[in-house]
C-alpha positions in Angstrom: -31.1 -20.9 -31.8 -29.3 -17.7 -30.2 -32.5 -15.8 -31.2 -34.4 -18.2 -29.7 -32.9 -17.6 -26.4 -32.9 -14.1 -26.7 -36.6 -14.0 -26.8 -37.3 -16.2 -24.2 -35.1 -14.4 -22.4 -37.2 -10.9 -23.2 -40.3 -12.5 -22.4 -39.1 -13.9 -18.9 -37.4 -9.9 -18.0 -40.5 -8.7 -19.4 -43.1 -10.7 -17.6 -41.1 -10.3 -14.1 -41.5 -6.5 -14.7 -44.9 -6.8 -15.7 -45.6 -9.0 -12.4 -43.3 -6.4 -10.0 -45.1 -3.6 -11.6 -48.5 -4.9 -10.7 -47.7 -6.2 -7.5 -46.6 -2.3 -6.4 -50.0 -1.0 -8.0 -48.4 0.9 -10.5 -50.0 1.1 -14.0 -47.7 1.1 -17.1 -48.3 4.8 -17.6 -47.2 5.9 -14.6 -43.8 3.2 -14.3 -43.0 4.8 -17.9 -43.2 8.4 -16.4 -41.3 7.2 -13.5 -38.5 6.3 -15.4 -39.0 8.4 -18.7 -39.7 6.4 -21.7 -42.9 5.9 -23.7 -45.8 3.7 -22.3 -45.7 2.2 -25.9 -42.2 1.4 -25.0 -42.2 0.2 -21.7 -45.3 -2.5 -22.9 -42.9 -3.6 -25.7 -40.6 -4.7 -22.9 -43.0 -5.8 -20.5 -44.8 -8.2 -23.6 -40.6 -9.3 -24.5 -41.0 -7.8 -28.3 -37.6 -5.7 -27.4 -34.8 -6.0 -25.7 -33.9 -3.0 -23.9 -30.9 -1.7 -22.0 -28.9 -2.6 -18.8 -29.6 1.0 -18.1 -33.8 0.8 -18.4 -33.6 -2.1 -16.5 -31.3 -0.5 -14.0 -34.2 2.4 -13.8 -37.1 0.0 -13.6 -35.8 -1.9 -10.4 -35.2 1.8 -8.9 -38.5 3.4 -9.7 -40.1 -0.4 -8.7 -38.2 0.0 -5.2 -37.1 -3.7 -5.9 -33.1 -5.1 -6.7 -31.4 -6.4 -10.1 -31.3 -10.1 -9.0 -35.3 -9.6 -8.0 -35.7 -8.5 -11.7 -33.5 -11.4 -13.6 -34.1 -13.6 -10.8 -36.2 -16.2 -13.2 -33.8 -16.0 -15.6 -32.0 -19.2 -13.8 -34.1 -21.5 -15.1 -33.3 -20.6 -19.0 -31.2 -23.3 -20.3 -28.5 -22.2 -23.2 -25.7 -23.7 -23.7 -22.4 -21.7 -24.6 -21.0 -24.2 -26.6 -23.9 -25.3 -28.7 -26.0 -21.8 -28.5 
């Protein structure tokens, strides 16, 4: 169940990058030179297959010109609950 959740959870970051990045008219080569990883890598995030760091995230919303809440924003509407997980 907890696995569960953390892929939805990658998808959701993932596809709210993937939307942001588009929006701004960036491709995924250049938003991976931007903030210094792999294109390879940043698609793996983008498609939810990894789960990356506070700290790539923390990049992508600076090199997207866009806030933390703006990126996780969607992430509301994921039910989980602690006690059952």
């Amino acid at each position: 169940m907890v696995e569960n959740k953390k892929n939805e959870i990658a998808i959701t970051v993932g596809n709210r990058v993937r939307s942001i990045r588009r929006s701004k008219g960036l491709t995924i080569e250049q938003l991976a030179c931007d903030i210094g990883v792999e294109y390879t890598q940043l698609s793996r995030i983008e498609r939810g297959r990894i789960n990356t760091s506070i700290f790539n995230l923390f990049l992508i919303t600076k090199a997207l010109n866009t806030s933390f809440s703006e990126l996780v924003k969607d992430l509301d509407e994921v039910e989980f609950d602690l006690l059952g997980q």
